[in-house]
C-alpha positions, -999 to +999 in steps of 0.1 A: +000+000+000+026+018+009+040+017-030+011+027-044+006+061-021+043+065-032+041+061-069+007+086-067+024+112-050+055+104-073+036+107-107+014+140-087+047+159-084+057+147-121+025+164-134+029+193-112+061+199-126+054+194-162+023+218-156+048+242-141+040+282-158+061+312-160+053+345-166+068+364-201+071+392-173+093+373-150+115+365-177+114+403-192+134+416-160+155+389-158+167+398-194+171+435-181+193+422-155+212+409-181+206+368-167+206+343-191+176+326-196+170+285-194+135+269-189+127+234-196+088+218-197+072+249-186+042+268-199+052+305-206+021+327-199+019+362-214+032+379-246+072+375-250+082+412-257+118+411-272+116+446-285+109+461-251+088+482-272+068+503-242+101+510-227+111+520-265+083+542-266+095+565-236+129+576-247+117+583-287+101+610-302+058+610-304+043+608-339+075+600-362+065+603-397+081+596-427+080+633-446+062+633-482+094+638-498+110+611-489+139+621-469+168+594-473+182+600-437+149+590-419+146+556-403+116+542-380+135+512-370+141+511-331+164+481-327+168+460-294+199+433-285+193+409-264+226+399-251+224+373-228+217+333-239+179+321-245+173+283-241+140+272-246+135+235-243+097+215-242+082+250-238+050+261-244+043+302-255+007+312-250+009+339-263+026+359-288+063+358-289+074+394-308+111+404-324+094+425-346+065+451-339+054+474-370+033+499-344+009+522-364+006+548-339+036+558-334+055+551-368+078+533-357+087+493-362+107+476-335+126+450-340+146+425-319+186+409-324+200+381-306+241+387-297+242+350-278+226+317-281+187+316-289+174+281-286+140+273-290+136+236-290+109+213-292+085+241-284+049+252-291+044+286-302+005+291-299+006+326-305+021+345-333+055+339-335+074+371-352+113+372-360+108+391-388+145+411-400+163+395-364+195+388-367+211+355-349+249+367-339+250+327-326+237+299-330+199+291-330+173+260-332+142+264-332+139+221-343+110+199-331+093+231-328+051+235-337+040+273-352+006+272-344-002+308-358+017+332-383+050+331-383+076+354-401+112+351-404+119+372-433+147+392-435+159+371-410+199+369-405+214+336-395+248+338-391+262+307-374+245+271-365+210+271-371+180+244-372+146+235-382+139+200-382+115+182-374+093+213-370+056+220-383+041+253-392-001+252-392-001+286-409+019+306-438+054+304-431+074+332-441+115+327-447+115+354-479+149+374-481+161+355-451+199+345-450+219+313-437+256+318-437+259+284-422+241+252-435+206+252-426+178+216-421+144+218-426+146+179-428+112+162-414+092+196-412+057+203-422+043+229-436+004+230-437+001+261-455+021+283-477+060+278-478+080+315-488+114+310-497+114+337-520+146+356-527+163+332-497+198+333-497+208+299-486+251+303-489+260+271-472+239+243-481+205+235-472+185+202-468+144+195-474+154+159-473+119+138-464+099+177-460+065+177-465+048+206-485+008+204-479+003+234-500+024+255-523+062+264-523+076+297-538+112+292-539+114+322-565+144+339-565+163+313-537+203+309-543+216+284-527+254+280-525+268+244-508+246+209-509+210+212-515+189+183-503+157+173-513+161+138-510+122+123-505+106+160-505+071+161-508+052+194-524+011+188-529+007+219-551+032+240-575+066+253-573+076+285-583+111+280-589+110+311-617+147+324-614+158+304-590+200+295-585+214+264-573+250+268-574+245+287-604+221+264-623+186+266-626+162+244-601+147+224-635+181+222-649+196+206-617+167+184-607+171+169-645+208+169-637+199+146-606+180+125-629 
């Protein structure tokens, strides 16, 4: 009997701890201490801020507008660093998790740069998850990961070791101008929707092996310097390959090639 209580309270605490939720808040400051950040199997409640964009607003000007003639010196951006390490493992985001704002009322568009390690892995994003021009100084995963709503990486800079395997986007997924200095993986993924790869500079090698398409892929534009995998890909409706480079051939010309 004495077992049995034993293994209930065992598996209690188990569930307790998998159930275990942070606040984005919480880990907000700690970032502004200048902590690094490291969460396993928890449940991250609240939107994930990375542009620290009300603080933003306080120190810049109300109202900046672009003037009609187009003045070449103007810029809206309002760029954030986060310099300490991110490591997101078996997490689940609630809510939104922003690097990039584009805020109508004031004119301006924040956006968010990682100097250190940003890990996201195995994850749940159930919010919108927006990384749109970020640049990764280190290296980054964001593998076995799930985008449950819009996601944007475009523009997106990747400058070291970088992966998404194994992950699954439910919505549009958005990787158009993005650039991978190092070899990226979207081995195993799925995308449900839309796939942009559009004007994606891939400079290193990239692999599709075994990805699954559900819906179009617009590779339009894409160079890709280095191996390019796609060994057992799957696409359900057409690629737009129009222009596209693989180490200086055409995509028809080196998939015949292949042949």
């Amino acid at each position: 009997m004495g077992k049995i209580v034993l293994l209930a309270m065992t598996l209690a605490f188990l569930n307790v701890t998998a159930q275990k939720t942070v606040s984005a808040s919480d880990i907000m400051d700690d970032i502004k201490k200048g902590k690094d950040i490291s969460y396993k199997n928890v449940t991250i409640d609240g939107i994930v801020d990375f542009t620290y964009m009300d603080e933003a607003l306080e120190k810049l000007p109300e109202k900046r507008k672009r003037s009609w003639w187009g003045n070449n010196n103007y810029s809206n951006k309002a760029e954030k660093l986060i310099d300490v390490k991110l490591s997101f493992e078996n997490c689940i985001f609630k809510e939104d998790v922003l690097a990039y704002i584009p805020d109508e009322d004031s004119g301006y568009t924040f956006i968010a740069s990682f100097e250190k390690e940003a890990i996201f892995k195995n994850c749940k994003f159930e919010g919108k998850a927006m990384f749109k021009y970020s640049t990764f100084e280190k290296n980054s995963d964001f593998s076995g990961s799930e985008f449950q709503e819009d996601s944007t990486f475009k523009y997106a800079k990747f400058d070291r070791t970088i992966s998404f395997e194994n992950t699954k986007f439910d919505e549009i997924a958005t990787f158009k101008y993005a650039k991978f200095n190092n070899k990226v993986s979207f081995a195993n993924s799925v995308f449900e929707d839309s796939a942009v790869f559009k004007y994606t500079n891939f400079n290193n090698g990239v692999s599709f092996e075994n990805t699954n398409f559900e819906e179009d892929l617009n590779i339009k534009y894409m160079k890709v310097n280095g191996e390019f995998n796609i060994s057992k890909m799957k696409v359900a409706y057409s690629i737009d390959s129009k222009y596209t480079k693989i180490n200086g051939q055409g995509f028809n010309k080196y998939i015949l090639d292949r042949d």
